[in-house]
PDBQT receptor file of N, H, CA, C and O in Angstrom, charges set to zero:
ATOM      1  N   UNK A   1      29.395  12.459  -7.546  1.00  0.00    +0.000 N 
ATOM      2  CA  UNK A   1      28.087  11.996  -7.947  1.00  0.00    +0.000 C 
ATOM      3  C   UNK A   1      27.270  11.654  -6.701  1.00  0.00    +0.000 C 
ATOM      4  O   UNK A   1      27.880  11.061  -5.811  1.00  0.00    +0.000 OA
ATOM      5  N   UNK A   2      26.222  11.885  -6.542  1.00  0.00    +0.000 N 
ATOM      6  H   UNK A   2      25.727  12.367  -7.265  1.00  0.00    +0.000 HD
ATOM      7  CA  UNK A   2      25.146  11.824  -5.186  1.00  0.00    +0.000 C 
ATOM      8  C   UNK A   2      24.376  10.563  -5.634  1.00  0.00    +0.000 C 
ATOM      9  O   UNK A   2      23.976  10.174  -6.731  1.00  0.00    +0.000 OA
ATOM     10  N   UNK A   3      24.301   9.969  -4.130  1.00  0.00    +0.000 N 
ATOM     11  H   UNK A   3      24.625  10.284  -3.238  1.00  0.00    +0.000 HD
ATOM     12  CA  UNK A   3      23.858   8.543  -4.355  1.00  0.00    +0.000 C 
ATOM     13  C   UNK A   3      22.330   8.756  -4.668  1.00  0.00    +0.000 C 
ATOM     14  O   UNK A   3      21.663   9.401  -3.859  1.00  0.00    +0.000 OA
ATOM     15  N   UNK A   4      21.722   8.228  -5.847  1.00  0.00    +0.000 N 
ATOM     16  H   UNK A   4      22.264   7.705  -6.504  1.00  0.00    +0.000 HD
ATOM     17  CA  UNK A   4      20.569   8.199  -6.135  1.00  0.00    +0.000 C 
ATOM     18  C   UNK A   4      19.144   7.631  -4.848  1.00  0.00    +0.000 C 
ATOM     19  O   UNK A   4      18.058   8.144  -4.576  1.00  0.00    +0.000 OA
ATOM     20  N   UNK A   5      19.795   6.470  -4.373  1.00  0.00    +0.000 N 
ATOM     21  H   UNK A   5      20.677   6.054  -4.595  1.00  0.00    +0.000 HD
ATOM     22  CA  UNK A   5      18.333   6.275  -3.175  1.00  0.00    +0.000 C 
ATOM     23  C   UNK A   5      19.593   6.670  -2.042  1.00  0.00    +0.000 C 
ATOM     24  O   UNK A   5      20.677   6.128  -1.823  1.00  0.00    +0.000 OA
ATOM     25  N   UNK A   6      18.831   8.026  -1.360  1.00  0.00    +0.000 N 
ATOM     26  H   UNK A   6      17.951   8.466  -1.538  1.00  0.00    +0.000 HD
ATOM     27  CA  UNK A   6      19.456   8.335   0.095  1.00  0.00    +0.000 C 
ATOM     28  C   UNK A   6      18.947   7.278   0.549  1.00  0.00    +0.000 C 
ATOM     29  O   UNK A   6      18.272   6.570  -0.199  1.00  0.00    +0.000 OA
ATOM     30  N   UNK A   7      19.212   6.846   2.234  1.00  0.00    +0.000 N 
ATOM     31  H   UNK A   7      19.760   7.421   2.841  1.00  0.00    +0.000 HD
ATOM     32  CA  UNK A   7      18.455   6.338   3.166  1.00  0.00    +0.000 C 
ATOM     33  C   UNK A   7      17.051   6.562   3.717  1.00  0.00    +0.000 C 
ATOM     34  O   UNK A   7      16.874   7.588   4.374  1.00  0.00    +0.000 OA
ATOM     35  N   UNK A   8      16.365   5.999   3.591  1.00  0.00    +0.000 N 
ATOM     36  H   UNK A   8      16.508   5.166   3.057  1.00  0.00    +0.000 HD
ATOM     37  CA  UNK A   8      14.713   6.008   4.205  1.00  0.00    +0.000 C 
ATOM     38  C   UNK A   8      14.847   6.421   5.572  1.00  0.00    +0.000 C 
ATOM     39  O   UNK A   8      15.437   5.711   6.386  1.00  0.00    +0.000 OA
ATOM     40  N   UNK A   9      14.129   7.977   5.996  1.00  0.00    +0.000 N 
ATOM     41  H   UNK A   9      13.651   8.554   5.334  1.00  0.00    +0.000 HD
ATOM     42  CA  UNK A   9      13.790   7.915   7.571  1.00  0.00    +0.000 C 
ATOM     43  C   UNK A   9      13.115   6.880   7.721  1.00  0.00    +0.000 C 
ATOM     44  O   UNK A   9      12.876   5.990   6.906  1.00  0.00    +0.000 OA
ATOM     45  N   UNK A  10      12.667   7.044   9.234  1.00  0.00    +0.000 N 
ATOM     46  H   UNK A  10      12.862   7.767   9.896  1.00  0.00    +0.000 HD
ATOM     47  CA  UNK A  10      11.513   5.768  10.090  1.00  0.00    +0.000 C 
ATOM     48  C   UNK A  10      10.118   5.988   9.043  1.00  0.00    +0.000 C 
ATOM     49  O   UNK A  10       9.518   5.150   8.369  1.00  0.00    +0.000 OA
ATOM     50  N   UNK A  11       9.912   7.256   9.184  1.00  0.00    +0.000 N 
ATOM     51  H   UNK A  11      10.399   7.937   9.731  1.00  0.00    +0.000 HD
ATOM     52  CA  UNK A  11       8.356   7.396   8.683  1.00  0.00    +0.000 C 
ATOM     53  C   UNK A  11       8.436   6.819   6.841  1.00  0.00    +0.000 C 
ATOM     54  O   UNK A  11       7.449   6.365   6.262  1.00  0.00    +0.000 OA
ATOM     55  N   UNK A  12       9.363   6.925   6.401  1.00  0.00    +0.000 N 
ATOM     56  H   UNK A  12      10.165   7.294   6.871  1.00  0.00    +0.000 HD
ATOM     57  CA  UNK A  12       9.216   6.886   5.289  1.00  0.00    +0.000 C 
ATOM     58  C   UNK A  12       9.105   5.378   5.404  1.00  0.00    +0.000 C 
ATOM     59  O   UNK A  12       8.144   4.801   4.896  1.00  0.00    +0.000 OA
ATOM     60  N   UNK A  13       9.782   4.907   5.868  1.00  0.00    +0.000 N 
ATOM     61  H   UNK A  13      10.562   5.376   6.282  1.00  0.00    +0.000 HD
ATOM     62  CA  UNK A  13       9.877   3.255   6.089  1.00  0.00    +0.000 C 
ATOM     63  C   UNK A  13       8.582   2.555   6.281  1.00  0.00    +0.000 C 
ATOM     64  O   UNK A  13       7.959   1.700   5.651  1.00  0.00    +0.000 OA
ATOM     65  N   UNK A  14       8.343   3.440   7.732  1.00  0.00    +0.000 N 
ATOM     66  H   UNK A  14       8.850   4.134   8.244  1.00  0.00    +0.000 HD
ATOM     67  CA  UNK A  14       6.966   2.581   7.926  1.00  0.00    +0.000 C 
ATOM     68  C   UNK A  14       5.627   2.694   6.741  1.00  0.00    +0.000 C 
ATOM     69  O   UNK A  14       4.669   1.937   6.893  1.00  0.00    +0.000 OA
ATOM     70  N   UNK A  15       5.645   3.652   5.615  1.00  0.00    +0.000 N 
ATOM     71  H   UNK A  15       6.423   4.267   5.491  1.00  0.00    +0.000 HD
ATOM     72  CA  UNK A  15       4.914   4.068   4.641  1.00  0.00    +0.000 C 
ATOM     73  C   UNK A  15       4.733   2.520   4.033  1.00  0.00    +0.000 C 
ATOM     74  O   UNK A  15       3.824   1.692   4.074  1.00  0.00    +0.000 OA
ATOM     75  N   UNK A  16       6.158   2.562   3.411  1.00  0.00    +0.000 N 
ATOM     76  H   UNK A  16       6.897   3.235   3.378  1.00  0.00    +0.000 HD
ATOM     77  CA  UNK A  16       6.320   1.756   2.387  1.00  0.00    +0.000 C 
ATOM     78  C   UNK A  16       5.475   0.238   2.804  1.00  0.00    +0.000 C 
ATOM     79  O   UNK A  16       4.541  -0.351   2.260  1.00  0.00    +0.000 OA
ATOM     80  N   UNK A  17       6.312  -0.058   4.055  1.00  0.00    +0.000 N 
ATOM     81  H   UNK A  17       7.070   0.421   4.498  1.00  0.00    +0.000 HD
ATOM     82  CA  UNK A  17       5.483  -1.580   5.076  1.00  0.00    +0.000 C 
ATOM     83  C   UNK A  17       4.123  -1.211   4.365  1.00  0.00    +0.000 C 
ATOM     84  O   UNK A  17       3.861  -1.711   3.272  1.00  0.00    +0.000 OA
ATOM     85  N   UNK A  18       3.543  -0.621   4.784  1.00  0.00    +0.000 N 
ATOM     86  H   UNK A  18       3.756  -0.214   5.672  1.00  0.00    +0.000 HD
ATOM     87  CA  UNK A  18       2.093  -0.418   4.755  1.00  0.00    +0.000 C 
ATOM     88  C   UNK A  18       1.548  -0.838   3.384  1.00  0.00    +0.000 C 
ATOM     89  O   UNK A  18       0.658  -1.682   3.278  1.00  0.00    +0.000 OA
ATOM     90  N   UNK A  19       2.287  -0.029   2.017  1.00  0.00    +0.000 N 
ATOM     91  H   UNK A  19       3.010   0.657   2.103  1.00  0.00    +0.000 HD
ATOM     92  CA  UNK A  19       1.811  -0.080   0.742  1.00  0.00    +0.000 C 
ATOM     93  C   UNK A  19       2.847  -1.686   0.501  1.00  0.00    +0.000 C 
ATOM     94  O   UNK A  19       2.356  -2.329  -0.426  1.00  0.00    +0.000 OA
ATOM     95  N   UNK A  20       3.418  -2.010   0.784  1.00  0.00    +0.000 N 
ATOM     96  H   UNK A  20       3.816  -1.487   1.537  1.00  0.00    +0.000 HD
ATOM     97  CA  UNK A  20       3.818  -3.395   0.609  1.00  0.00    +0.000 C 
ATOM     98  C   UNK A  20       3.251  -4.385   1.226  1.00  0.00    +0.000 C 
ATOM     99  O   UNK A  20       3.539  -5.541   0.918  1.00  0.00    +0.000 OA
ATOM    100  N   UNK A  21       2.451  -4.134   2.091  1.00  0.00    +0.000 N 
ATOM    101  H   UNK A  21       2.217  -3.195   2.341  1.00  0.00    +0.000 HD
ATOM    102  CA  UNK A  21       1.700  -4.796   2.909  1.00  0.00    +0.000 C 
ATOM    103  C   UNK A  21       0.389  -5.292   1.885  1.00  0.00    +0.000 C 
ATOM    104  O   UNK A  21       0.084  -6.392   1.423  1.00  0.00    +0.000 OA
ATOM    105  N   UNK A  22      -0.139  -4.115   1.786  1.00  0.00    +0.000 N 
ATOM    106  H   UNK A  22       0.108  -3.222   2.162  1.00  0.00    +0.000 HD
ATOM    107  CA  UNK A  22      -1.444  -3.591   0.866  1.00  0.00    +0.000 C 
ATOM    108  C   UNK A  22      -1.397  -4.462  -0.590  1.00  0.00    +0.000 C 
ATOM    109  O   UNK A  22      -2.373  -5.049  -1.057  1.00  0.00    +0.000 OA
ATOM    110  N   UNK A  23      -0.242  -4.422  -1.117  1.00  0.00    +0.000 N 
ATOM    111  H   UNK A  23       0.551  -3.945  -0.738  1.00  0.00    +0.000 HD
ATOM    112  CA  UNK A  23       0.209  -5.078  -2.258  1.00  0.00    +0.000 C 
ATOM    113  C   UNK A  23       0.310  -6.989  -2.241  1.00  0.00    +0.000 C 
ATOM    114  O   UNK A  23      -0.148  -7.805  -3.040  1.00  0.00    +0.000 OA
ATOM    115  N   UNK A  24       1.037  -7.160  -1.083  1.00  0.00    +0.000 N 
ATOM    116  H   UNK A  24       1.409  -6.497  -0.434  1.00  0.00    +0.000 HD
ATOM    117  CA  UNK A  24       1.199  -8.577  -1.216  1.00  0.00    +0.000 C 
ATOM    118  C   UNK A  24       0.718  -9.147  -0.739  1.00  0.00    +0.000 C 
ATOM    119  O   UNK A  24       0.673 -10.339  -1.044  1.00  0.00    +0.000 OA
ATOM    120  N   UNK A  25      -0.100  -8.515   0.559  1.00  0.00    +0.000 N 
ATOM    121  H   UNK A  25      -0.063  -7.547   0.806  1.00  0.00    +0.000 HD
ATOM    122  CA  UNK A  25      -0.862  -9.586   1.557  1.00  0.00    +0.000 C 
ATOM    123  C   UNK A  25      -2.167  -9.538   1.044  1.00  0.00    +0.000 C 
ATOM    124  O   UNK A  25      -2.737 -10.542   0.618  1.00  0.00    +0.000 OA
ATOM    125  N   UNK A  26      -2.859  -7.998   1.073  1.00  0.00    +0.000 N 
ATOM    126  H   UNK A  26      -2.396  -7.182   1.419  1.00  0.00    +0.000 HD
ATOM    127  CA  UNK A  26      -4.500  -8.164   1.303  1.00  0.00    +0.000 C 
ATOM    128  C   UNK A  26      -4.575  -7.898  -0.065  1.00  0.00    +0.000 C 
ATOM    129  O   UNK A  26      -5.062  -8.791  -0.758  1.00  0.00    +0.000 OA
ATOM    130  N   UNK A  27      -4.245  -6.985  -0.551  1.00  0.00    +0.000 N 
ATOM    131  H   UNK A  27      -3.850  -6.259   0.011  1.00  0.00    +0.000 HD
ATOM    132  CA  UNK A  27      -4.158  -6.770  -2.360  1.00  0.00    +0.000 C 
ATOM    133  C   UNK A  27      -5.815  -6.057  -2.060  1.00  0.00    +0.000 C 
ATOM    134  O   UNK A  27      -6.720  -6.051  -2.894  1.00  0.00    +0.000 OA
ATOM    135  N   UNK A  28      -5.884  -5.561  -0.836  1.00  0.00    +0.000 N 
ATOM    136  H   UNK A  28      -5.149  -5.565  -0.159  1.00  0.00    +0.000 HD
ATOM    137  CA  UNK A  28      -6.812  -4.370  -0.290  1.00  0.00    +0.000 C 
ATOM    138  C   UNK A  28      -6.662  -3.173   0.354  1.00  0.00    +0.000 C 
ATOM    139  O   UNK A  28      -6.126  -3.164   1.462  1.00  0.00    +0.000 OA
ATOM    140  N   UNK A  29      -7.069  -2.102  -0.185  1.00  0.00    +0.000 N 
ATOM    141  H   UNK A  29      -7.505  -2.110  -1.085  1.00  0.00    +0.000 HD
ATOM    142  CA  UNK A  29      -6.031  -0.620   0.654  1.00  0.00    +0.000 C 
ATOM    143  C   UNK A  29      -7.206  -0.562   2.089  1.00  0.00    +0.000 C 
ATOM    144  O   UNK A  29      -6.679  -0.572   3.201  1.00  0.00    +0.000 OA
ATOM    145  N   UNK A  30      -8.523  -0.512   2.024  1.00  0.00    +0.000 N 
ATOM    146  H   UNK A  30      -8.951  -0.504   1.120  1.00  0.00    +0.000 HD
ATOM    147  CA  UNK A  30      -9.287  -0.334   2.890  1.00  0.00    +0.000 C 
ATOM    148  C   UNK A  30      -9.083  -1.666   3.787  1.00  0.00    +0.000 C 
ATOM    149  O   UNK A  30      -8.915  -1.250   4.934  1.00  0.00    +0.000 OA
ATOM    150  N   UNK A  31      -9.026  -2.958   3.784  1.00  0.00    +0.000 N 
ATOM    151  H   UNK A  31      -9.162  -3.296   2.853  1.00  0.00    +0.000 HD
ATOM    152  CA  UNK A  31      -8.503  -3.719   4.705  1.00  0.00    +0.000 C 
ATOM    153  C   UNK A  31      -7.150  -3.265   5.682  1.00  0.00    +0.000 C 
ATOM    154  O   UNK A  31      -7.095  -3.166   6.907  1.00  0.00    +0.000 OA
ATOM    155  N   UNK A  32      -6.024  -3.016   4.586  1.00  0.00    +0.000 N 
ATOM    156  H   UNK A  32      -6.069  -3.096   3.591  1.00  0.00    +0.000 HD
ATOM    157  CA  UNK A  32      -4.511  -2.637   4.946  1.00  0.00    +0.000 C 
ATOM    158  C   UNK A  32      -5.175  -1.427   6.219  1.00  0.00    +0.000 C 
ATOM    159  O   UNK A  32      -5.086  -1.548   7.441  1.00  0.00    +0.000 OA
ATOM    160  N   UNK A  33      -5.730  -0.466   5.558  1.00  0.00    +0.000 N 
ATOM    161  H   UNK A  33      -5.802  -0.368   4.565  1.00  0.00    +0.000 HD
ATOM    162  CA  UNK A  33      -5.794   0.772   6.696  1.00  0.00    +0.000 C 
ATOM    163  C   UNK A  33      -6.536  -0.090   8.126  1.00  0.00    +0.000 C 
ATOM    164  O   UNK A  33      -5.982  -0.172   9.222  1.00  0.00    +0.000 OA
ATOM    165  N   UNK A  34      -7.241  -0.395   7.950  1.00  0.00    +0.000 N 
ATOM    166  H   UNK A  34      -7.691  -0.328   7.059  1.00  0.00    +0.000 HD
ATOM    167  CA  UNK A  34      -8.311  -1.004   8.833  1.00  0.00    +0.000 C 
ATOM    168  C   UNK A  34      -7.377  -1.653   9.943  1.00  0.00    +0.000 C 
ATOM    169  O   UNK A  34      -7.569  -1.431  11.139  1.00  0.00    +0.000 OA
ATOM    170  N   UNK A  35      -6.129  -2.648   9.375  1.00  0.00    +0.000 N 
ATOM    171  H   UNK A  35      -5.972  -2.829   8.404  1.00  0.00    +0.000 HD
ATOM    172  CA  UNK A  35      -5.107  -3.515  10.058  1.00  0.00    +0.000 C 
ATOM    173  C   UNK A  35      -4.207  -2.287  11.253  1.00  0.00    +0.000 C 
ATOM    174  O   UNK A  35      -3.953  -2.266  12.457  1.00  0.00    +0.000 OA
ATOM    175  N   UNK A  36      -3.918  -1.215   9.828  1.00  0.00    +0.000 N 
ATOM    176  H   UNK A  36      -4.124  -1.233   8.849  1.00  0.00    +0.000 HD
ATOM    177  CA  UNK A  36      -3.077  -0.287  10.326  1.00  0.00    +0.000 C 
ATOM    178  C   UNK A  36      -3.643   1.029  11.626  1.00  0.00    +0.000 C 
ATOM    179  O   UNK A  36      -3.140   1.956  12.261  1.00  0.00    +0.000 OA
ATOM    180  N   UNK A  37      -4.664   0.516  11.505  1.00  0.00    +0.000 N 
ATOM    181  H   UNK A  37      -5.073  -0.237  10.989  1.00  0.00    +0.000 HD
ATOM    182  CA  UNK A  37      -5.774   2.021  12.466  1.00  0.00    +0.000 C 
ATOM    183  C   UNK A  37      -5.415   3.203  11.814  1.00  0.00    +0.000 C 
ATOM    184  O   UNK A  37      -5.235   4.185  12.535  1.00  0.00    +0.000 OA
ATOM    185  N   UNK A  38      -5.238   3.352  10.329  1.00  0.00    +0.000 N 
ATOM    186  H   UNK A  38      -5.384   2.555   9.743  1.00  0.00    +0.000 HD
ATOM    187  CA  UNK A  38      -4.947   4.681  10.072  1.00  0.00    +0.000 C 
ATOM    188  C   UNK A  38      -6.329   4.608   8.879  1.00  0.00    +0.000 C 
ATOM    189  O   UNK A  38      -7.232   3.801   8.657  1.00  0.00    +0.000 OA
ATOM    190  N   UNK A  39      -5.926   5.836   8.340  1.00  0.00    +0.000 N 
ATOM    191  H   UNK A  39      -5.192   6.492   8.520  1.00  0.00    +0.000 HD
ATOM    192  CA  UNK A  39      -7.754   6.402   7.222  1.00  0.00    +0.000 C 
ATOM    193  C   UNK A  39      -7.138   5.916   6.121  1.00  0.00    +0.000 C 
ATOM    194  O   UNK A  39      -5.957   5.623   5.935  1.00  0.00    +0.000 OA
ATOM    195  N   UNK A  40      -8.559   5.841   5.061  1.00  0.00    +0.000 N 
ATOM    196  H   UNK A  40      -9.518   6.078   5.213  1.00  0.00    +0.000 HD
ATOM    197  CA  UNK A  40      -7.713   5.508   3.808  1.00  0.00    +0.000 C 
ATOM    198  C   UNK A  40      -7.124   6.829   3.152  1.00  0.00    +0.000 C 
ATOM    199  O   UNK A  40      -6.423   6.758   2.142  1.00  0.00    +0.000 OA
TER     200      UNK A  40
């Protein structure tokens, strides 16, 4: 049987930070990007 959650690469990791970020801190995606220097 194959383990249902493989391991997260880096990038996938750092994704998630971001949308967990977005979620609990600013509960804003255009702030979150703004923090992150990336686009929305």
């Amino acid at each position: 049987m194959s383990n249902p959650n493989p391991p997260l690469d880096r990038e996938a990791k750092r994704r998630l930070a971001i949308i967990r970020y977005a979620e609990e801190v600013t509960g804003n995606v255009a702030l979150t990007c703004r923090y992150y220097g990336i686009s929305r």
